[in-house]
MARPALO-133612 format. One record per atom (N, C-alpha, C, CB): residue in one letter; x, y, z. Coordinates in steps of 0.001 Angstrom, whole numbers, padded with zeros to 6 digits, always signed. Glycine has a CB too. Layout:
REM residues N
aXYZ;...
REM end
This chain:
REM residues 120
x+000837-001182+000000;x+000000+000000+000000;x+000875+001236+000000;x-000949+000003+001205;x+000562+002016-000863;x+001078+003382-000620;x+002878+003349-001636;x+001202+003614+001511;x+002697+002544-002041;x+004815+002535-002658;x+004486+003061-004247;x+005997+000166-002797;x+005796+003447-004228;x+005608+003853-005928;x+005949+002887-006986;x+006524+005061-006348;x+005490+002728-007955;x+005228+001623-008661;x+007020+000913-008891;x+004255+002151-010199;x+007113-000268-008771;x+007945-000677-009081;x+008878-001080-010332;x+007689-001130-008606;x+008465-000064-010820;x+009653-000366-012396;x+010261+001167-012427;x+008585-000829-014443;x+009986+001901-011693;x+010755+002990-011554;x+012058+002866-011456;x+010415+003615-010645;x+013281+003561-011611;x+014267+003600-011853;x+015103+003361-010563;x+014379+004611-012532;x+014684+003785-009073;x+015676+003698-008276;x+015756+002600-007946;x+015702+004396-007370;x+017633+002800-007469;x+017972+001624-007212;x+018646+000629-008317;x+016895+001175-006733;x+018446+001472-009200;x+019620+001029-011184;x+020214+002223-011252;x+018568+000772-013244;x+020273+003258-010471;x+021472+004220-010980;x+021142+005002-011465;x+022371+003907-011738;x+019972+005220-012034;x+019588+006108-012761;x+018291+007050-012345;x+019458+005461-013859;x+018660+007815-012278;x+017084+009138-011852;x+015950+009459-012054;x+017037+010182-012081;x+014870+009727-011784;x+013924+009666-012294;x+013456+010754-013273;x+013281+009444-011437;x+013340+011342-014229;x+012979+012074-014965;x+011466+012463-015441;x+013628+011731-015689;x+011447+013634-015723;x+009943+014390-015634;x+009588+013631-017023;x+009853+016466-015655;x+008076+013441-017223;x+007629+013134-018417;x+007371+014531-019011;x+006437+012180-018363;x+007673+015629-018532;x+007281+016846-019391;x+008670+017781-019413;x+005855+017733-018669;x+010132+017313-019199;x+011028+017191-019969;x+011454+018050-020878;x+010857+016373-020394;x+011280+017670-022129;x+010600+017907-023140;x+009515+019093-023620;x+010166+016951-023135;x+008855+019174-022705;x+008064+020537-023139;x+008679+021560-023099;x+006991+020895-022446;x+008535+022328-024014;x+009202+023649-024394;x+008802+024711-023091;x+008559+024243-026034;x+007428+024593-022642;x+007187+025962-021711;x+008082+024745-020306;x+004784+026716-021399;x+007482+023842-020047;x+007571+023047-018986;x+009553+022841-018467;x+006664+021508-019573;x+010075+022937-019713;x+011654+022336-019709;x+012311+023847-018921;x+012476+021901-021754;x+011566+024809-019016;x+012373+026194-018562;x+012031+026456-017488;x+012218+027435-019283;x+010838+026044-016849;x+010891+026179-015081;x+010920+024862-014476;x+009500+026956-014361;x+011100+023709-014951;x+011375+022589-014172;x+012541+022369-013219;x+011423+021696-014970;x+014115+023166-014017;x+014959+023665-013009;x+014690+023804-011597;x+015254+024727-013345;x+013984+024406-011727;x+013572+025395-010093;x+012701+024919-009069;x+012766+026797-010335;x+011458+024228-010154;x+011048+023304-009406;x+011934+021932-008343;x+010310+022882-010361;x+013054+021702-009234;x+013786+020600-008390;x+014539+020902-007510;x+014509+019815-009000;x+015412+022491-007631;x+016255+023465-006838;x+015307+023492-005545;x+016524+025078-007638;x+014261+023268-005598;x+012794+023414-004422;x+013170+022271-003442;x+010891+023019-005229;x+013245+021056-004168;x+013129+019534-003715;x+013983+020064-002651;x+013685+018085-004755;x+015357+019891-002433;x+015882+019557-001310;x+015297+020281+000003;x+017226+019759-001490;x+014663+021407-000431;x+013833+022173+000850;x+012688+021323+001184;x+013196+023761+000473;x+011932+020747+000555;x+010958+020098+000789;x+011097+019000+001330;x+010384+019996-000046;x+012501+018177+001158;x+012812+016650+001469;x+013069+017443+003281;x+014606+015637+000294;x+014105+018391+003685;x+014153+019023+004882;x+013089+019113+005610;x+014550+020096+004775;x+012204+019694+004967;x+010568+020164+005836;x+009839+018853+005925;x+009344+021424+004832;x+010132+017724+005225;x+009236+016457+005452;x+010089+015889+006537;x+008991+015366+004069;x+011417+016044+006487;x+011916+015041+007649;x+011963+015927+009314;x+013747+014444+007123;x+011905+017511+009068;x+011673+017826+010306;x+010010+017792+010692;x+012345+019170+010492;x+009381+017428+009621;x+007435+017043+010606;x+007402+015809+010807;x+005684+017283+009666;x+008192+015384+010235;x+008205+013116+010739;x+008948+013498+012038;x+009639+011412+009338;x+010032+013879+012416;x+010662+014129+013228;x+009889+015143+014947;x+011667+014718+012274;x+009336+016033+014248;x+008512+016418+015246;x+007255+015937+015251;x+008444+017625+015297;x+006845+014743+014508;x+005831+014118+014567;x+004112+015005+014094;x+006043+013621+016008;x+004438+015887+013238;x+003676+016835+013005;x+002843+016874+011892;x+004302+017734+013032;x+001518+015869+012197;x+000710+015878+011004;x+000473+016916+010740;x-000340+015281+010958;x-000008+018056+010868;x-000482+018987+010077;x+000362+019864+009373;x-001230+019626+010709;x+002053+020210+009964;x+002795+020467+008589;x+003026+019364+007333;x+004163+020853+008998;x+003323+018490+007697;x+002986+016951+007048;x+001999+017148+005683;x+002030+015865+008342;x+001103+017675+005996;x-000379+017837+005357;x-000402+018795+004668;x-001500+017997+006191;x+000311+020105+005222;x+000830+021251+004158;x+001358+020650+002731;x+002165+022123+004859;x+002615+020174+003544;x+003563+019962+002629;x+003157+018978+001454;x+004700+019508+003338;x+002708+018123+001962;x+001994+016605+000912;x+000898+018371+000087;x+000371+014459+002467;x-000055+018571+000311;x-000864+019370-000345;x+000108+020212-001563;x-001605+020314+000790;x+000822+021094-001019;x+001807+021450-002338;x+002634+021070-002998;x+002347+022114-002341;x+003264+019839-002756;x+004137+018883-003525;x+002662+018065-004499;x+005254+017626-002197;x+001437+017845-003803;x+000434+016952-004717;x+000886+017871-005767;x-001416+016802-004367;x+000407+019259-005923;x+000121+020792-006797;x+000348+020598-007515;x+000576+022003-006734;x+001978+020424-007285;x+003121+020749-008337;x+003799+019245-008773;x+004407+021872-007569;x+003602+018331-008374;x+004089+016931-009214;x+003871+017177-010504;x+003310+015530-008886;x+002386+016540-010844;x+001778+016502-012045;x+002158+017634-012887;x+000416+016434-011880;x+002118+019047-012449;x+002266+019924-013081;x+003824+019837-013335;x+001670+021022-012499;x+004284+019256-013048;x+005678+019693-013745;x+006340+018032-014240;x+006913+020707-012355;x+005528+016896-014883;x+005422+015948-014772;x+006532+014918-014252;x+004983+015864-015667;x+005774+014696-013217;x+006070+013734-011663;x+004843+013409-011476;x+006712+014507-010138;x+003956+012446-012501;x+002770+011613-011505;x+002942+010999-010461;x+002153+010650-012012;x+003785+010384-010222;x+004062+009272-008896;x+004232+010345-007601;x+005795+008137-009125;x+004682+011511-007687;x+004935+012586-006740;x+003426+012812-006559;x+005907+013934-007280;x+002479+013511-007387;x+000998+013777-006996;x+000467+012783-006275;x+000107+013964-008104;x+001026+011559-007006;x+000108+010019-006630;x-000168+009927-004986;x+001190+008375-007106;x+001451+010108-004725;x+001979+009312-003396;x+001727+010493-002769;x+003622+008609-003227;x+001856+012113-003042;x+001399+012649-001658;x-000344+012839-001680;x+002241+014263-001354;x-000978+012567-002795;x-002755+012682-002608;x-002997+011386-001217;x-003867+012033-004611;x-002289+009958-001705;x-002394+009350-000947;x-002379+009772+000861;x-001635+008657-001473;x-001253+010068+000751;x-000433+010424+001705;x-001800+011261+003293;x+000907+011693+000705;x-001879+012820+001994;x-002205+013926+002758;x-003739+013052+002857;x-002014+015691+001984;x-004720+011911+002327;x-005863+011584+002730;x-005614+011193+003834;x-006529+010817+002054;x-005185+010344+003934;x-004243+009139+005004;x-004334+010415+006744;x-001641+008775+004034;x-003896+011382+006132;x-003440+012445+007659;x-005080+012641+007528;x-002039+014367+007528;x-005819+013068+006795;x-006823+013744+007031;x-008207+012729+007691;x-007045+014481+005670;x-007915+011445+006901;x-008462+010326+007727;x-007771+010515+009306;x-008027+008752+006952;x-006958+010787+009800;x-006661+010454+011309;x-005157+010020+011284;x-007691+009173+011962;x-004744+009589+010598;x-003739+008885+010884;x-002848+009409+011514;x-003303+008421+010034;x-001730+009315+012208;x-000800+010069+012844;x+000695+010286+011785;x-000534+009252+014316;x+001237+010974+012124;x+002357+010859+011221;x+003372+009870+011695;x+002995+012172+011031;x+003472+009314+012533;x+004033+008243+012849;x+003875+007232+011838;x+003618+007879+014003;x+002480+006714+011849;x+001776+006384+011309;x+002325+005990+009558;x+000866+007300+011681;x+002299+007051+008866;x+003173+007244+007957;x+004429+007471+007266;x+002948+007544+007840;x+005225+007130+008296;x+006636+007616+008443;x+006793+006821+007349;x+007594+007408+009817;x+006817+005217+006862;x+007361+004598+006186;x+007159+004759+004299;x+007034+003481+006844;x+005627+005753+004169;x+005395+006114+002998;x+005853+007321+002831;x+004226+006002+002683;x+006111+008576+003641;x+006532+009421+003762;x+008120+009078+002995;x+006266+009787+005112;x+008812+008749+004121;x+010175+008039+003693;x+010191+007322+002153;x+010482+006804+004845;x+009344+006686+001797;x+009268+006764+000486;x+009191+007825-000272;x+008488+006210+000194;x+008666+008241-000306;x+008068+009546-000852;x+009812+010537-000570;x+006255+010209+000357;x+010507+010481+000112;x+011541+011142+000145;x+012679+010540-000607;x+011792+011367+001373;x+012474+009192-000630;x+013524+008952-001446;x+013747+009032-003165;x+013722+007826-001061;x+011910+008785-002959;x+012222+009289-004982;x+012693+010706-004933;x+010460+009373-006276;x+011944+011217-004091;x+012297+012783-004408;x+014130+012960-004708;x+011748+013854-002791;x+014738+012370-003519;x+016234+012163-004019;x+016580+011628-004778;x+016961+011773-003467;x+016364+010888-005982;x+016289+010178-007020;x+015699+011299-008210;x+015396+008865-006673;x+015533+012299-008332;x+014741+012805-009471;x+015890+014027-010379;x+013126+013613-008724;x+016179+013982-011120;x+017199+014175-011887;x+017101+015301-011655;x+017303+013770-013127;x+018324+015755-011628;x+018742+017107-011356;x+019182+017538-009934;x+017692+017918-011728;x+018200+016220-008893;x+018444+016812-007448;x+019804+017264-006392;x+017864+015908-006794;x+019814+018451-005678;x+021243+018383-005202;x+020497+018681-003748;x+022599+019601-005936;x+021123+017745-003417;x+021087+017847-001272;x+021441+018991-000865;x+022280+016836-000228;x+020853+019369+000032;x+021856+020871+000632;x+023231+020848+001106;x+021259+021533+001934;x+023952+021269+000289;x+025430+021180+000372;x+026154+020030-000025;x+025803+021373+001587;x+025236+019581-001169;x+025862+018278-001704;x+026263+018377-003346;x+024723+017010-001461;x+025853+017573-004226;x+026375+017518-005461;x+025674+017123-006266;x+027310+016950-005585;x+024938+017725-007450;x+023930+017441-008115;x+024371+015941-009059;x+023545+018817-008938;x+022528+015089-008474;x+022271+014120-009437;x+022180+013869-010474;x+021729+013809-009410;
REM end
């Protein structure tokens, strides 16, 4: 329940890449969109960490936004899942282990650079 489909790329070395790539308007702000990621992978591990569904719930809500839109279905997929999951009750505890998924593609998605690390 809750994993991203398994023929995805991590875990062969290779990154995950936008299906909209390729688009001429889409290829010129996708940059920035990923320059975003490592802030977002930060803010998910300090609300797992402070155990904080409702930033949790932020965050899943604007990462859903912007997946699809900048094509990353599996990103919309897994945080729609996700942010129901909090809104049903669940605790973020609760979710730590899809969450944590959900963070690792994000580190997997081409282009990504860790804070103070070295782009993928």
């Amino acid at each position: 329940m809750g994993t991203f489909p398994s023929n995805e790329p991590v875990g062969q070395g290779r990154p995950y890449r936008s299906t909209l790539a390729d688009h001429p308007t889409v290829s010129e702000v996708l940059p920035l969109f990923v320059a975003r990621l490592a802030n977002y992978v930060q803010q998910l591990r300090g609300a797992l960490a402070e155990q904080n569904a409702d930033e949790l719930k932020r965050l899943l809500h604007q990462l859903k936004g912007a997946g699809k839109s900048y094509g990353f279905g599996p990103i919309t997929d897994q945080c729609s899942m996700l942010e129901q999951m909090l809104v049903d009750g669940l605790a973020a505890q609760q979710v730590q282990p899809q969450v944590q998924a959900l963070i690792d593609y994000l580190e997997h998605v081409d282009g990504y650079v860790p804070p103070g690390g070295v782009r993928r």
